[in-house]
PyMOL Python script that loads the backbone (N, CA, C, O; Angstrom):
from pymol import cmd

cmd.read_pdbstr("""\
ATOM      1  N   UNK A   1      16.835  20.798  12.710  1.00  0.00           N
ATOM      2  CA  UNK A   1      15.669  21.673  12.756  1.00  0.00           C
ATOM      3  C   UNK A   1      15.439  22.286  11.376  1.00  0.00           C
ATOM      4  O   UNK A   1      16.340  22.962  10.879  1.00  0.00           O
ATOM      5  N   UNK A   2      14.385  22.110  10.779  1.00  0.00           N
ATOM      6  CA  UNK A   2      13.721  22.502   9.640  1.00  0.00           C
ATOM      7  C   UNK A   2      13.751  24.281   9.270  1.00  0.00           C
ATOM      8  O   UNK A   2      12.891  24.852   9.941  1.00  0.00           O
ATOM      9  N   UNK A   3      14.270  24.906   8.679  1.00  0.00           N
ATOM     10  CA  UNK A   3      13.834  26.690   8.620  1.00  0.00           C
ATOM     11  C   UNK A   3      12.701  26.512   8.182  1.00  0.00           C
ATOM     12  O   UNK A   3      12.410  25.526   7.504  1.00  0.00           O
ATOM     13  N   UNK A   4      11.902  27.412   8.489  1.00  0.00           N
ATOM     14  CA  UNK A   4      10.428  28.127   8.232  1.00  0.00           C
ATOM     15  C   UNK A   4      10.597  27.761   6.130  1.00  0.00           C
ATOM     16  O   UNK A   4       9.945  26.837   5.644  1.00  0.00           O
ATOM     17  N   UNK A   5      11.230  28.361   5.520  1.00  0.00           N
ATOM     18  CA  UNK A   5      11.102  27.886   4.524  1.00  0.00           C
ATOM     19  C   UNK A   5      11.098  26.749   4.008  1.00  0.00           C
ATOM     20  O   UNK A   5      10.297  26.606   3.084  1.00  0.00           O
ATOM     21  N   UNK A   6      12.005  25.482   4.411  1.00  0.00           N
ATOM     22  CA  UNK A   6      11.760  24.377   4.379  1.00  0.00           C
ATOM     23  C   UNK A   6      10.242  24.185   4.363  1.00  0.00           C
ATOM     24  O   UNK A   6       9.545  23.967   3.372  1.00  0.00           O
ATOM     25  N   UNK A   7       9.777  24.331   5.898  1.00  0.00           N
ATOM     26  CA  UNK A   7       8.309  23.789   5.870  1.00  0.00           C
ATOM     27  C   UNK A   7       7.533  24.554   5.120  1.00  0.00           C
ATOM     28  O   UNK A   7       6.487  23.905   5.119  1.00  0.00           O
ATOM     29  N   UNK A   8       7.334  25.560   4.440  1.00  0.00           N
ATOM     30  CA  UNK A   8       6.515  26.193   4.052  1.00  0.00           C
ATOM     31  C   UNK A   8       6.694  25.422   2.235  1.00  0.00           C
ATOM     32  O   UNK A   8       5.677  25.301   1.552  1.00  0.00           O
ATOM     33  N   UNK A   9       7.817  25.064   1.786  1.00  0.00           N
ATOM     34  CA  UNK A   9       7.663  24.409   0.654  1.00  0.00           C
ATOM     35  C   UNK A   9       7.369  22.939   1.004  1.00  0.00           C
ATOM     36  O   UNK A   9       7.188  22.367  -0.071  1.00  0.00           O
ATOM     37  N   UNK A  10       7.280  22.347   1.697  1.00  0.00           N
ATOM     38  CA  UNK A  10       6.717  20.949   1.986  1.00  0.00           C
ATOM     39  C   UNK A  10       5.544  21.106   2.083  1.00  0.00           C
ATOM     40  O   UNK A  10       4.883  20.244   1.505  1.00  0.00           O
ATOM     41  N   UNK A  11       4.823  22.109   2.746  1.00  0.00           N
ATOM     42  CA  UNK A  11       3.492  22.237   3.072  1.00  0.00           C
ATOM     43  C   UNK A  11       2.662  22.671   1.634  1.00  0.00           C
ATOM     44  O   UNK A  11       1.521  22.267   1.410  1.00  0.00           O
ATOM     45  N   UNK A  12       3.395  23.528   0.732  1.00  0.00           N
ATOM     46  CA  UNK A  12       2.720  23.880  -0.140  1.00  0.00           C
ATOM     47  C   UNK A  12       2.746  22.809  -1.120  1.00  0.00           C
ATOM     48  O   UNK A  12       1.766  22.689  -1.855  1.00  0.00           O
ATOM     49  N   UNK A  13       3.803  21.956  -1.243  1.00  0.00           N
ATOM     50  CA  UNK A  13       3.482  20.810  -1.964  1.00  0.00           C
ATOM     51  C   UNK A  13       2.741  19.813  -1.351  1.00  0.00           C
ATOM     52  O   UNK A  13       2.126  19.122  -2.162  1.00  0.00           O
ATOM     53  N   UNK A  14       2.587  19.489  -0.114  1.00  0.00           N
ATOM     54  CA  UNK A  14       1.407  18.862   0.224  1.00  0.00           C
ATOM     55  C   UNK A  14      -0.393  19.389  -0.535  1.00  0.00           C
ATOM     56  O   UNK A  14      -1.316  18.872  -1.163  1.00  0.00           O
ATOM     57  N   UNK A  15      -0.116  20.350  -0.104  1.00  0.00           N
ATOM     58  CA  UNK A  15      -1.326  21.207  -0.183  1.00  0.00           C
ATOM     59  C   UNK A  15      -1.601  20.889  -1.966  1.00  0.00           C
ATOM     60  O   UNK A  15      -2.675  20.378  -2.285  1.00  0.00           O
ATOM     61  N   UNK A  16      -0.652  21.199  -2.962  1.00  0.00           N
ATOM     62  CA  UNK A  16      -1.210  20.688  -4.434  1.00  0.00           C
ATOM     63  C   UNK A  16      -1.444  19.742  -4.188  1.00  0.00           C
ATOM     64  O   UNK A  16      -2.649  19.492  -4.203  1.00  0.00           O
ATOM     65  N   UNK A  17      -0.462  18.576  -3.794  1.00  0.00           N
ATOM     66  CA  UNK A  17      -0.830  17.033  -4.017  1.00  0.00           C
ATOM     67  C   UNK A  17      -2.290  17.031  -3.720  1.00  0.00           C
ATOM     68  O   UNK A  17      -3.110  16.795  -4.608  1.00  0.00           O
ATOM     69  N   UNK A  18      -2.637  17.293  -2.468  1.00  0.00           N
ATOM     70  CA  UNK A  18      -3.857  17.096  -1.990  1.00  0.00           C
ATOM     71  C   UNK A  18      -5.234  18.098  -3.157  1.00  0.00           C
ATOM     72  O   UNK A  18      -6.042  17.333  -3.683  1.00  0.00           O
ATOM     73  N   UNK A  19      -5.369  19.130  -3.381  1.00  0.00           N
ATOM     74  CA  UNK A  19      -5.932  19.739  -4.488  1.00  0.00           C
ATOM     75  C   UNK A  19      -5.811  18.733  -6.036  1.00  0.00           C
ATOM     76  O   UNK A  19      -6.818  18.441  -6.681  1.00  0.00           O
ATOM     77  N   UNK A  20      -4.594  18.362  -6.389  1.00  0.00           N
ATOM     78  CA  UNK A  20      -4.382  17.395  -7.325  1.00  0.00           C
ATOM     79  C   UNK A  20      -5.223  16.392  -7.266  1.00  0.00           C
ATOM     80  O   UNK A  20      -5.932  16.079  -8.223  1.00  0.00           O
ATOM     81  N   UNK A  21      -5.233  15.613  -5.811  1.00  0.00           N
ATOM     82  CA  UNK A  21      -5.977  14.149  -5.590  1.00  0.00           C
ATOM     83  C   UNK A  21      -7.411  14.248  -6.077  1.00  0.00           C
ATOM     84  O   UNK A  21      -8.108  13.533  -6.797  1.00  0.00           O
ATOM     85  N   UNK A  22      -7.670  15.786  -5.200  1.00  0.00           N
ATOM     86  CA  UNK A  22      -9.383  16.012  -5.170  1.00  0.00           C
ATOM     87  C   UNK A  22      -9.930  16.083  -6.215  1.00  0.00           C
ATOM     88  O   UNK A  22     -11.003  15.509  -6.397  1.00  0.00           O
ATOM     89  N   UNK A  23      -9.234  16.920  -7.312  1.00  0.00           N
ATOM     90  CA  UNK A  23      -9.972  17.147  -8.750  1.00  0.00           C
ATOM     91  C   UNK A  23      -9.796  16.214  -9.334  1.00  0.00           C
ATOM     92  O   UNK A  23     -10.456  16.186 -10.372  1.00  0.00           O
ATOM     93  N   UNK A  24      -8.896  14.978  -9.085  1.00  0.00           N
ATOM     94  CA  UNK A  24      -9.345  13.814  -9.512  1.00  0.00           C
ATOM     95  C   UNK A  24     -10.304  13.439  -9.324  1.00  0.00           C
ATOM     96  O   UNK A  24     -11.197  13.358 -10.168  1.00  0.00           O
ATOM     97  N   UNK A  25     -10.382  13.101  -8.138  1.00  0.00           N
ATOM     98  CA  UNK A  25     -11.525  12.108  -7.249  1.00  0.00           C
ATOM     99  C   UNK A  25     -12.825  12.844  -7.966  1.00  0.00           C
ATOM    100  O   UNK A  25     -13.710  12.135  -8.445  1.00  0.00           O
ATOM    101  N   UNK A  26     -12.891  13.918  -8.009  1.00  0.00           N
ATOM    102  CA  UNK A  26     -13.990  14.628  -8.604  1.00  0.00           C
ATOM    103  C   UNK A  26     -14.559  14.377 -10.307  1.00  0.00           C
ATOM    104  O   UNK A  26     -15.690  14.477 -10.782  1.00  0.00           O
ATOM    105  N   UNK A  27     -13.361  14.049 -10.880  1.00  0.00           N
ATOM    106  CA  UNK A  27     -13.764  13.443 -11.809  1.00  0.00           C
ATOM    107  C   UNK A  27     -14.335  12.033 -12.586  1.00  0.00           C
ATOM    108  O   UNK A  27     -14.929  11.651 -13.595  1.00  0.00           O
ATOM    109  N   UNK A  28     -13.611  11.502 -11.171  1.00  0.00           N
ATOM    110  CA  UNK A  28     -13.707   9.636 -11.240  1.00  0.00           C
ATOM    111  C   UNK A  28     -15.090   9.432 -11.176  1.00  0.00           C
ATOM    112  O   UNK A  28     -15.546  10.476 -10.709  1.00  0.00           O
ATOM    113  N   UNK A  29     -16.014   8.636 -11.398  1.00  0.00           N
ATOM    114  CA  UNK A  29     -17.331   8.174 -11.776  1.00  0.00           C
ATOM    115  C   UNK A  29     -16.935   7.195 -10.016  1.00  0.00           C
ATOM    116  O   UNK A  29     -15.808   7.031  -9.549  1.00  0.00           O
ATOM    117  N   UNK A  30     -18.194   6.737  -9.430  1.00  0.00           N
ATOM    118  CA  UNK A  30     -18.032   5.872  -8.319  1.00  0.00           C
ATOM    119  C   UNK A  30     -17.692   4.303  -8.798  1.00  0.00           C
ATOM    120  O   UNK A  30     -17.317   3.464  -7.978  1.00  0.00           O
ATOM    121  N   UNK A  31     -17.858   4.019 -10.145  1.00  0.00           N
ATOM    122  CA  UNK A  31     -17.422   2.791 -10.864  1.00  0.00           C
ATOM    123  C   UNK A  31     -15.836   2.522 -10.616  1.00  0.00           C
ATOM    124  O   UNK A  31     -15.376   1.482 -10.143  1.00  0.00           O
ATOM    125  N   UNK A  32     -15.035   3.745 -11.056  1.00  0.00           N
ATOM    126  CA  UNK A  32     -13.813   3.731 -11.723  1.00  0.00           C
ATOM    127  C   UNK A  32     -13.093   3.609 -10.622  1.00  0.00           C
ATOM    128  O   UNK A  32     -12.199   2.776 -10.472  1.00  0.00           O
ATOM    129  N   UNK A  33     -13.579   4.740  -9.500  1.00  0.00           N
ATOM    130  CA  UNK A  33     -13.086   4.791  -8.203  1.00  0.00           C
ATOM    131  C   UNK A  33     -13.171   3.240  -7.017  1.00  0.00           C
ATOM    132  O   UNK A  33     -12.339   2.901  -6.175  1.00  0.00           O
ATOM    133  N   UNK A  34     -13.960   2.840  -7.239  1.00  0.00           N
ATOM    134  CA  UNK A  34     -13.806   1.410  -7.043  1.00  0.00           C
ATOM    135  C   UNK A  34     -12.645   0.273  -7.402  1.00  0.00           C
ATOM    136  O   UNK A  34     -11.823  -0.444  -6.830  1.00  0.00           O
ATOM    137  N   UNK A  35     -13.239   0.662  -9.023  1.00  0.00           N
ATOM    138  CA  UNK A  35     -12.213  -0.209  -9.385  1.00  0.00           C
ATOM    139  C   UNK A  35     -10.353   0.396  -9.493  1.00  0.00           C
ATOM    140  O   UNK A  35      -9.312  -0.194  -9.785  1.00  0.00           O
ATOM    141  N   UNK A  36     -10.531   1.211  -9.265  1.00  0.00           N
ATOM    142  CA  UNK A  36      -8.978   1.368  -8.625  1.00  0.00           C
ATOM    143  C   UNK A  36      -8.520   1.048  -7.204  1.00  0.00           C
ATOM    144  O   UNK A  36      -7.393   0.622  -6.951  1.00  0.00           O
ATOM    145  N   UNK A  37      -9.645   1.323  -6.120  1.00  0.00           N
ATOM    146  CA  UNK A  37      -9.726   0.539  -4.910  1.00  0.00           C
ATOM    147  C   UNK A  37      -8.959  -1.187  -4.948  1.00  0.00           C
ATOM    148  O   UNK A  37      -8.082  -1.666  -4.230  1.00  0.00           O
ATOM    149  N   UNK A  38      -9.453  -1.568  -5.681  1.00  0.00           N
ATOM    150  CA  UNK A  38      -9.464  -2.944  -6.286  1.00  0.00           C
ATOM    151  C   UNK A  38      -7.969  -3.037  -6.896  1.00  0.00           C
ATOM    152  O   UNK A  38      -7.179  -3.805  -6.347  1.00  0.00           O
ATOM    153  N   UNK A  39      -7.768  -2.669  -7.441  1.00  0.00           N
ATOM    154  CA  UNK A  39      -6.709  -2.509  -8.133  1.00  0.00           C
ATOM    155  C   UNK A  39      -5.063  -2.142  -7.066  1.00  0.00           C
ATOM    156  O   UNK A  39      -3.984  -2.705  -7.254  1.00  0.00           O
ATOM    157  N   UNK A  40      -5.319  -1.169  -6.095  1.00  0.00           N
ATOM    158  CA  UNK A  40      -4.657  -0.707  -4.656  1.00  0.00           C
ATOM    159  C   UNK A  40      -4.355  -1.949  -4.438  1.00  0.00           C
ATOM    160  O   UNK A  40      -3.280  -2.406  -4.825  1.00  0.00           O
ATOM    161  N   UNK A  41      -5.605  -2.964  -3.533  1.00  0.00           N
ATOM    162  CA  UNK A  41      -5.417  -4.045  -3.045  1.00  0.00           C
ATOM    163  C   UNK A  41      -4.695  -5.329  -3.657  1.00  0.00           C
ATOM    164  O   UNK A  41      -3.813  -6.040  -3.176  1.00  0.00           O
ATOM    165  N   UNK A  42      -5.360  -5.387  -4.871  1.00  0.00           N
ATOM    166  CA  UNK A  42      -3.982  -6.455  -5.615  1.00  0.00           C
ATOM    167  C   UNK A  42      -2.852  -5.834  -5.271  1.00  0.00           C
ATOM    168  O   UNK A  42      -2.368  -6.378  -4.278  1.00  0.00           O
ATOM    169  N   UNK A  43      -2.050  -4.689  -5.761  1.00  0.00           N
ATOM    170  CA  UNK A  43      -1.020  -4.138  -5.538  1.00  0.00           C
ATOM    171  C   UNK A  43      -0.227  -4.686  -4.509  1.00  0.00           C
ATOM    172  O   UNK A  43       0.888  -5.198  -4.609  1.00  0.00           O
ATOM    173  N   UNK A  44      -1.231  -4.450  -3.076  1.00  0.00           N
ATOM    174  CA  UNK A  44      -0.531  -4.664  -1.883  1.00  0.00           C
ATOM    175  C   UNK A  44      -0.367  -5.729  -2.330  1.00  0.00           C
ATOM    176  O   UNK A  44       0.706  -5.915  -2.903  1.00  0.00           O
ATOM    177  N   UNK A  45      -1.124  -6.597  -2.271  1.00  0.00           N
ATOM    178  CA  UNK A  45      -0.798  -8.534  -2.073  1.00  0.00           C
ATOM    179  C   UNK A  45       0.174  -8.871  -2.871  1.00  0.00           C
ATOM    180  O   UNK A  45       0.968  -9.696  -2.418  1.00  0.00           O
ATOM    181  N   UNK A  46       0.378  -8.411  -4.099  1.00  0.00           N
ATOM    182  CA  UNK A  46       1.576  -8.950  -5.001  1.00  0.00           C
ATOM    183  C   UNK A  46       2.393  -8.276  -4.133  1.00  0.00           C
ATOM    184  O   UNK A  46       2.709  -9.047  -3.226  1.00  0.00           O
ATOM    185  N   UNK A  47       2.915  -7.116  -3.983  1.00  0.00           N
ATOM    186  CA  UNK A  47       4.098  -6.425  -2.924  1.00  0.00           C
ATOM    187  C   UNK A  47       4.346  -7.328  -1.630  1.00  0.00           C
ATOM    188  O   UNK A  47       5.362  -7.978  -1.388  1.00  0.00           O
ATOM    189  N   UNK A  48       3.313  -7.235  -0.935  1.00  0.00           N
ATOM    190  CA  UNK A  48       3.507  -8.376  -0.079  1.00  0.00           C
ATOM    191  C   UNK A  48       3.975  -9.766  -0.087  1.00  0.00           C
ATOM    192  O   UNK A  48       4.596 -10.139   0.909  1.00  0.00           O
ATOM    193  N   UNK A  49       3.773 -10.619  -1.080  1.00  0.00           N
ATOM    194  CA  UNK A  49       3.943 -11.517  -1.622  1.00  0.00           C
ATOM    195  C   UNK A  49       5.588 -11.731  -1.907  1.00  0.00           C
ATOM    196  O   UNK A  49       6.324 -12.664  -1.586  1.00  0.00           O
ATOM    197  N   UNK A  50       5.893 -10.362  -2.717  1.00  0.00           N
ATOM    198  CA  UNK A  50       7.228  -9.909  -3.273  1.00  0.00           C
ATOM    199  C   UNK A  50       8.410 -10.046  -1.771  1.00  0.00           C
ATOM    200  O   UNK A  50       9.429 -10.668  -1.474  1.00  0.00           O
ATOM    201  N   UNK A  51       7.780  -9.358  -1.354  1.00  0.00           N
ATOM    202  CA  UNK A  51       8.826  -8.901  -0.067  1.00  0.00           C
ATOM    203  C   UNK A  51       9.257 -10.302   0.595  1.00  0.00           C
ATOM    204  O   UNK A  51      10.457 -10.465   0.814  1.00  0.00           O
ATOM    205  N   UNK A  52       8.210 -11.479   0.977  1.00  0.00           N
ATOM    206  CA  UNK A  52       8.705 -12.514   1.233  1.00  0.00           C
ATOM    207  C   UNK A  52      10.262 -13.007   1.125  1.00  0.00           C
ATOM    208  O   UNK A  52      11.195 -13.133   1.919  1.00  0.00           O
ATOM    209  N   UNK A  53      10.030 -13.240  -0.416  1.00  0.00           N
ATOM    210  CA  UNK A  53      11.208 -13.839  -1.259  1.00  0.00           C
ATOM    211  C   UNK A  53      12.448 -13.594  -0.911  1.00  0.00           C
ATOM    212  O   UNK A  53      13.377 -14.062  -1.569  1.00  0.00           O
TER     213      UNK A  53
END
""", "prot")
cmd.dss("prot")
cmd.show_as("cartoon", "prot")
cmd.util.cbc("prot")
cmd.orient("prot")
């Protein structure tokens, strides 16, 4: 069982990550953000690919 402090520092680092993501996303142009989309998906497939072996 987790103490209240535990979760309260997991949660608050969730909570930047997520603030972190956004002011990205906020900065990304809908071009760039794409092409990192793009970029995700290769990722998987080579990983996938990888894991086979």
């Amino acid at each position: 069982m987790e103490t209240r402090k535990q979760r309260m520092f997991k949660s608050s680092k969730a909570r930047r990550k997520r603030k972190a993501s956004k002011e990205l996303k906020d900065k990304l142009t809908k071009r760039e953000f794409a092409h990192l989309r793009h970029l995700r998906e290769k990722m998987k497939k080579i990983k996938a690919r990888q894991h086979t072996k």
